[in-house]
BATIKOL-435688 format. One line per field, with one value per residue (C-alpha): z, x, y. Coordinates in nm, 4 decimals. Example, Ala and Ser with C-alpha at 12.3 -4.5 7.8 and 13.67 -1.06 7.14 Angstrom:
# BATIKOL-435688
up = [0.7800  0.7140]
east = [1.2300  1.3670]
north = [-0.4500  -0.1060]
//
This chain:
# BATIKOL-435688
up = [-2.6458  -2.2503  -2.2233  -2.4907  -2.3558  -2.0298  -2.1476  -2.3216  -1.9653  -1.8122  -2.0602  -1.9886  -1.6917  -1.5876  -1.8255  -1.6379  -1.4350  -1.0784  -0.9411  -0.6443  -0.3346  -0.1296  0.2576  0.5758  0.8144  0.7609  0.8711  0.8583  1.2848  1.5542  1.5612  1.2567  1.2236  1.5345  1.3581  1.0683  1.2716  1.4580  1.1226  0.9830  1.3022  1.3534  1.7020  1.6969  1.8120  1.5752  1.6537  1.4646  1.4583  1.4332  1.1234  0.7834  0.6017  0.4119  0.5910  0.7386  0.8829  1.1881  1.4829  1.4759  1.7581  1.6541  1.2883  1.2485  1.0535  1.0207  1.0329  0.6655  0.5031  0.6757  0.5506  0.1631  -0.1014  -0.1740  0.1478  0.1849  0.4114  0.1825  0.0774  0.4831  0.5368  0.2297  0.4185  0.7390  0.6130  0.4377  0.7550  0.9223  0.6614  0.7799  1.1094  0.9883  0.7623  1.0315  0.8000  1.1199  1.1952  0.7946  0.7532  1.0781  0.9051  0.5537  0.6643  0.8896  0.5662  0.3684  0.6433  0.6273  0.2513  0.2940  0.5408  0.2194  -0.0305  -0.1899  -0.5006  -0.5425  -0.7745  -0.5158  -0.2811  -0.5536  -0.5768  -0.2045  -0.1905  -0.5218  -0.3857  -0.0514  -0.2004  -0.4173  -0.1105  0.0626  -0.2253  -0.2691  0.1282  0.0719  -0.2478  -0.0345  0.1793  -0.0589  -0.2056  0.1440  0.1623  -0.1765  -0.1189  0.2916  0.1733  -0.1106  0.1666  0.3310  0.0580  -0.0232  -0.4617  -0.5253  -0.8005  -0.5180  -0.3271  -0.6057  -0.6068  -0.3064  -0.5471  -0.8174  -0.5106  -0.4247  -0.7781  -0.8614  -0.5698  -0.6650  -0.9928  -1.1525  -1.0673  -1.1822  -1.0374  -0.7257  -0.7470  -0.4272  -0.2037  -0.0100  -0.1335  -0.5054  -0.7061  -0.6448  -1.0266  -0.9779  -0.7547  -0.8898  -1.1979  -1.0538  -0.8507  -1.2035  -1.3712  -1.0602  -0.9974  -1.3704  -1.3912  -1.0740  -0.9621  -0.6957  -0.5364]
east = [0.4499  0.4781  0.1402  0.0115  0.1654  0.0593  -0.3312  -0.3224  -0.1477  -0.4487  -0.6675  -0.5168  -0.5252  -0.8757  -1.0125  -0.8324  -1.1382  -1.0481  -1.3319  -1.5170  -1.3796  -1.6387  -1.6506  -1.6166  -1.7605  -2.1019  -1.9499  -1.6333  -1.6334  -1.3611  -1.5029  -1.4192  -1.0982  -0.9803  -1.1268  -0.8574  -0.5674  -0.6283  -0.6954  -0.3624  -0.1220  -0.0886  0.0661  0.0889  -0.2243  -0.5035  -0.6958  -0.9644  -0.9415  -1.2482  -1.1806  -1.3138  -0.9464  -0.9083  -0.5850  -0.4092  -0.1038  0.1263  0.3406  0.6146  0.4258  0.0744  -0.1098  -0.4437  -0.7239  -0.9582  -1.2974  -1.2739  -1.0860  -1.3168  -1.6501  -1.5199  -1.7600  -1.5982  -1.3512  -1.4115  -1.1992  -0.9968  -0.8699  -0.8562  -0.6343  -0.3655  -0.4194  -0.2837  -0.0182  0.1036  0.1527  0.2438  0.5441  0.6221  0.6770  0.8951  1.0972  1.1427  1.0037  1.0514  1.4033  1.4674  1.2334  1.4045  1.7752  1.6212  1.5314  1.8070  2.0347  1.7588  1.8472  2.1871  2.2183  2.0061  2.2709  2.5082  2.2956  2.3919  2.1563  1.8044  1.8499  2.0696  1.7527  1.5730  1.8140  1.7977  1.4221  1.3533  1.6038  1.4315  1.1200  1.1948  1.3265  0.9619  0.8305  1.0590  0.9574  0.6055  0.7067  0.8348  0.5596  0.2939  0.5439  0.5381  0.1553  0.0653  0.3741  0.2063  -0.1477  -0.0563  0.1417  -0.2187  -0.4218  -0.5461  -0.6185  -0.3350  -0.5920  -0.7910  -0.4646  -0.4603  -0.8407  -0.7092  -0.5269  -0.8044  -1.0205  -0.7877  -0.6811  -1.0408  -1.0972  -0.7937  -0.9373  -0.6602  -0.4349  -0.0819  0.1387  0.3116  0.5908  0.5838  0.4035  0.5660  0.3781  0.3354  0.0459  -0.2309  -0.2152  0.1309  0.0598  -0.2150  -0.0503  0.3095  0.0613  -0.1181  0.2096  0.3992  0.0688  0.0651  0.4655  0.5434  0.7671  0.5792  0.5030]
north = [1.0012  0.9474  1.0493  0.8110  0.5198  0.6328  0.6722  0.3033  0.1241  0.2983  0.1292  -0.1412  -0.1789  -0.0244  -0.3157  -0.6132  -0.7775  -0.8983  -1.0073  -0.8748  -1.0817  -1.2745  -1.1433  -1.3614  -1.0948  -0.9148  -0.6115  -0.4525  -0.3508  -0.4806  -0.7875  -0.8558  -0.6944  -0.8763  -1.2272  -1.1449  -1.0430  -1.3545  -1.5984  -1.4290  -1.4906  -1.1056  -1.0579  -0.6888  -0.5244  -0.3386  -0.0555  0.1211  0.4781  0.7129  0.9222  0.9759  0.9971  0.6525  0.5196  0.2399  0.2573  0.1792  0.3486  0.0230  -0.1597  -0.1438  -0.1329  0.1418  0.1216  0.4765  0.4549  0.5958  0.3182  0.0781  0.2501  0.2575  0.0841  -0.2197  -0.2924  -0.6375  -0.9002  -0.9813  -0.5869  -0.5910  -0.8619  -0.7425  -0.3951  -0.5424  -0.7929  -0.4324  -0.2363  -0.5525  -0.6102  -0.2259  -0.3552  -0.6466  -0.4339  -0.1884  0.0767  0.3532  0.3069  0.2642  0.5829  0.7600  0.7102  0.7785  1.1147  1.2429  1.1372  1.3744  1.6384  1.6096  1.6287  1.9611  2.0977  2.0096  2.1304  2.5315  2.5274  2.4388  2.1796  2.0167  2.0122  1.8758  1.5630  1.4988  1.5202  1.2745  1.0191  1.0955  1.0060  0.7310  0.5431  0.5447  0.4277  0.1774  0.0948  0.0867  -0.1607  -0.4100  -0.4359  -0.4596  -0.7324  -0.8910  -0.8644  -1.0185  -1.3010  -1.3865  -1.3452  -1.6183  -1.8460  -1.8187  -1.9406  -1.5959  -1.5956  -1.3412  -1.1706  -1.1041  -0.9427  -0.7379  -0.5730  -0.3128  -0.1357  -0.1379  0.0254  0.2681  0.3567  0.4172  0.6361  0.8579  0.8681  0.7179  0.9541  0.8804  1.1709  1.0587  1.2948  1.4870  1.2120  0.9600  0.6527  0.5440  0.6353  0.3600  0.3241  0.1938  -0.0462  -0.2314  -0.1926  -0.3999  -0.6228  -0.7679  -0.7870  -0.9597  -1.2093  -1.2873  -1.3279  -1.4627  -1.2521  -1.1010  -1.4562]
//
Protein backbone atom coordinates (compact mmCIF):
# COMPACT_ATOMS: atom_id res chain seq x y z
CA UNK A 1 0.00 0.00 0.00
CA UNK A 2 3.08 2.41 0.85
CA UNK A 3 4.41 1.65 -2.34
CA UNK A 4 1.20 2.42 -4.24
CA UNK A 5 0.68 5.62 -2.77
CA UNK A 6 4.21 6.23 -3.20
CA UNK A 7 4.09 5.31 -7.19
CA UNK A 8 0.81 7.68 -7.70
CA UNK A 9 2.68 10.98 -5.58
CA UNK A 10 5.38 10.22 -8.15
CA UNK A 11 2.83 10.48 -10.84
CA UNK A 12 1.87 13.18 -9.48
CA UNK A 13 4.25 14.97 -9.13
CA UNK A 14 6.52 14.13 -12.28
CA UNK A 15 3.32 15.51 -14.25
CA UNK A 16 3.17 19.02 -12.45
CA UNK A 17 4.67 21.45 -15.28
CA UNK A 18 6.98 24.25 -13.94
CA UNK A 19 8.15 25.87 -16.61
CA UNK A 20 11.66 26.17 -17.85
CA UNK A 21 13.08 29.49 -16.19
CA UNK A 22 14.37 32.18 -18.59
CA UNK A 23 18.34 32.93 -17.98
CA UNK A 24 19.96 36.39 -17.34
CA UNK A 25 23.55 35.23 -18.14
CA UNK A 26 24.57 33.40 -21.43
CA UNK A 27 26.71 31.30 -19.49
CA UNK A 28 26.79 29.85 -16.26
CA UNK A 29 30.94 31.05 -15.50
CA UNK A 30 32.14 33.50 -12.51
CA UNK A 31 30.97 36.21 -14.17
CA UNK A 32 27.88 35.31 -13.88
CA UNK A 33 27.80 33.74 -10.63
CA UNK A 34 29.37 36.85 -9.15
CA UNK A 35 26.44 39.05 -11.17
CA UNK A 36 23.86 36.91 -8.90
CA UNK A 37 25.57 37.02 -5.64
CA UNK A 38 25.78 40.64 -6.22
CA UNK A 39 21.85 41.13 -7.62
CA UNK A 40 20.87 38.97 -4.42
CA UNK A 41 22.88 41.06 -1.61
CA UNK A 42 25.11 37.96 -0.86
CA UNK A 43 28.05 39.25 1.25
CA UNK A 44 29.75 36.01 1.79
CA UNK A 45 32.09 35.14 -0.96
CA UNK A 46 31.46 32.36 -3.92
CA UNK A 47 33.84 30.28 -5.44
CA UNK A 48 33.55 27.81 -8.22
CA UNK A 49 35.18 24.67 -7.70
CA UNK A 50 36.65 22.50 -10.55
CA UNK A 51 34.88 19.16 -10.18
CA UNK A 52 32.46 17.03 -11.98
CA UNK A 53 30.34 15.95 -8.63
CA UNK A 54 26.99 18.02 -8.86
CA UNK A 55 27.30 20.06 -5.52
CA UNK A 56 26.90 23.22 -3.80
CA UNK A 57 27.67 23.77 -0.55
CA UNK A 58 29.50 25.95 2.12
CA UNK A 59 32.46 25.91 4.84
CA UNK A 60 30.34 28.71 7.24
CA UNK A 61 32.22 31.69 5.67
CA UNK A 62 32.03 31.05 2.06
CA UNK A 63 29.28 29.16 -0.32
CA UNK A 64 30.86 26.57 -3.42
CA UNK A 65 29.60 25.79 -6.50
CA UNK A 66 31.45 22.54 -8.55
CA UNK A 67 32.06 22.79 -11.89
CA UNK A 68 29.54 19.76 -12.11
CA UNK A 69 26.48 21.39 -10.76
CA UNK A 70 27.21 24.33 -12.97
CA UNK A 71 27.57 22.22 -16.29
CA UNK A 72 24.05 20.25 -15.61
CA UNK A 73 21.38 20.47 -18.54
CA UNK A 74 19.00 22.76 -17.33
CA UNK A 75 20.96 24.97 -14.46
CA UNK A 76 19.73 28.16 -15.30
CA UNK A 77 20.02 31.56 -13.08
CA UNK A 78 17.30 31.15 -11.52
CA UNK A 79 18.08 27.19 -10.09
CA UNK A 80 21.51 29.21 -9.33
CA UNK A 81 20.27 31.84 -7.30
CA UNK A 82 17.72 29.29 -5.03
CA UNK A 83 21.11 27.19 -4.96
CA UNK A 84 22.91 30.04 -3.25
CA UNK A 85 20.14 31.61 -1.06
CA UNK A 86 20.16 27.60 0.18
CA UNK A 87 23.74 27.45 1.34
CA UNK A 88 23.48 31.02 2.22
CA UNK A 89 20.43 30.25 4.71
CA UNK A 90 23.15 27.48 6.00
CA UNK A 91 25.26 30.22 6.95
CA UNK A 92 22.42 32.16 8.65
CA UNK A 93 21.15 29.20 10.47
CA UNK A 94 24.56 28.38 11.55
CA UNK A 95 24.10 24.93 10.05
CA UNK A 96 28.09 24.09 11.27
CA UNK A 97 27.88 24.86 14.81
CA UNK A 98 24.12 23.27 14.77
CA UNK A 99 25.72 20.29 12.68
CA UNK A 100 29.05 20.34 15.03
CA UNK A 101 26.66 19.92 18.36
CA UNK A 102 24.26 17.61 16.35
CA UNK A 103 26.99 15.22 15.94
CA UNK A 104 29.04 15.20 19.12
CA UNK A 105 25.35 14.54 20.76
CA UNK A 106 25.29 11.50 17.94
CA UNK A 107 28.76 10.55 19.47
CA UNK A 108 27.87 10.72 22.77
CA UNK A 109 24.69 8.71 22.50
CA UNK A 110 27.04 6.02 20.77
CA UNK A 111 29.33 6.04 23.88
CA UNK A 112 25.73 5.23 25.63
CA UNK A 113 24.55 2.95 23.26
CA UNK A 114 24.94 -1.32 24.30
CA UNK A 115 22.68 -2.81 21.49
CA UNK A 116 22.53 -2.24 17.89
CA UNK A 117 19.21 -1.12 17.75
CA UNK A 118 20.24 1.57 20.17
CA UNK A 119 22.81 2.76 17.42
CA UNK A 120 20.13 2.62 15.10
CA UNK A 121 17.99 5.23 17.16
CA UNK A 122 20.91 7.61 17.53
CA UNK A 123 21.81 7.50 13.88
CA UNK A 124 17.91 8.02 12.46
CA UNK A 125 17.39 10.91 14.92
CA UNK A 126 20.94 11.88 13.82
CA UNK A 127 19.79 11.93 10.44
CA UNK A 128 16.47 13.27 10.59
CA UNK A 129 17.96 16.41 12.21
CA UNK A 130 20.10 17.24 8.89
CA UNK A 131 17.31 16.85 7.05
CA UNK A 132 15.32 18.82 9.00
CA UNK A 133 18.51 21.49 8.56
CA UNK A 134 18.62 21.28 5.00
CA UNK A 135 14.50 21.87 5.28
CA UNK A 136 14.90 25.09 6.65
CA UNK A 137 17.10 26.37 4.26
CA UNK A 138 15.43 25.41 1.25
CA UNK A 139 12.40 27.07 3.24
CA UNK A 140 14.65 30.16 3.59
CA UNK A 141 15.62 30.02 -0.12
CA UNK A 142 12.14 29.71 -1.67
CA UNK A 143 10.71 32.45 1.21
CA UNK A 144 14.12 35.21 0.13
CA UNK A 145 13.94 34.27 -3.51
CA UNK A 146 10.03 35.26 -3.29
CA UNK A 147 10.95 38.60 -1.11
CA UNK A 148 13.14 39.17 -4.37
CA UNK A 149 10.58 38.90 -6.90
CA UNK A 150 11.77 35.49 -7.95
CA UNK A 151 8.14 33.34 -9.35
CA UNK A 152 8.31 30.81 -6.44
CA UNK A 153 7.23 27.98 -9.25
CA UNK A 154 10.33 28.78 -10.71
CA UNK A 155 12.16 28.31 -7.06
CA UNK A 156 10.75 25.16 -7.27
CA UNK A 157 12.22 23.72 -10.87
CA UNK A 158 15.82 22.92 -8.88
CA UNK A 159 14.28 20.20 -7.31
CA UNK A 160 12.45 18.89 -10.46
CA UNK A 161 16.25 18.97 -11.96
CA UNK A 162 17.74 17.28 -9.33
CA UNK A 163 14.95 14.77 -8.76
CA UNK A 164 15.17 13.84 -12.37
CA UNK A 165 18.83 13.36 -12.28
CA UNK A 166 18.53 10.96 -9.25
CA UNK A 167 16.03 9.26 -11.16
CA UNK A 168 13.44 9.79 -8.82
CA UNK A 169 14.90 8.15 -6.26
CA UNK A 170 12.93 8.22 -3.04
CA UNK A 171 15.17 6.40 -0.38
CA UNK A 172 16.99 8.90 1.71
CA UNK A 173 17.44 6.74 4.63
CA UNK A 174 21.13 6.63 5.23
CA UNK A 175 22.04 10.12 3.57
CA UNK A 176 22.20 13.27 5.25
CA UNK A 177 19.99 15.34 2.94
CA UNK A 178 16.36 14.47 1.84
CA UNK A 179 15.60 12.69 -1.25
CA UNK A 180 15.29 15.40 -4.11
CA UNK A 181 11.82 13.84 -4.59
CA UNK A 182 10.99 15.21 -1.22
CA UNK A 183 11.87 18.40 -1.78
CA UNK A 184 10.32 19.35 -4.86
CA UNK A 185 7.56 17.50 -3.69
CA UNK A 186 7.15 20.01 -0.11
CA UNK A 187 8.27 22.95 -2.43
CA UNK A 188 4.87 22.49 -4.87
CA UNK A 189 2.75 21.83 -1.93
CA UNK A 190 4.24 24.86 0.27
CA UNK A 191 4.17 27.35 -3.10
CA UNK A 192 0.60 26.20 -3.79
CA UNK A 193 -0.49 26.45 0.08
CA UNK A 194 1.44 29.18 1.23
CA UNK A 195 3.01 27.89 3.79
CA UNK A 196 6.36 27.88 2.49
CA UNK A 197 6.15 31.76 1.68
Amino acid sequence: MKNLILSLLLILFSSISVSEPDTTCHQLDNHCIQYIRNELGIIVPVFIEQDSEINAYTNGTAIFITTGLLNTPKITTDSIKIILLHELGHIINRSHSVRDLYWKAYQAELDKCTTIECTDVAGIRFLREMKEDEYRCDSYAIKRGFSLRLDPEKACYIYKVFAELSNYELDDSESTHPSSVDRYKKCIIGVATGTIL
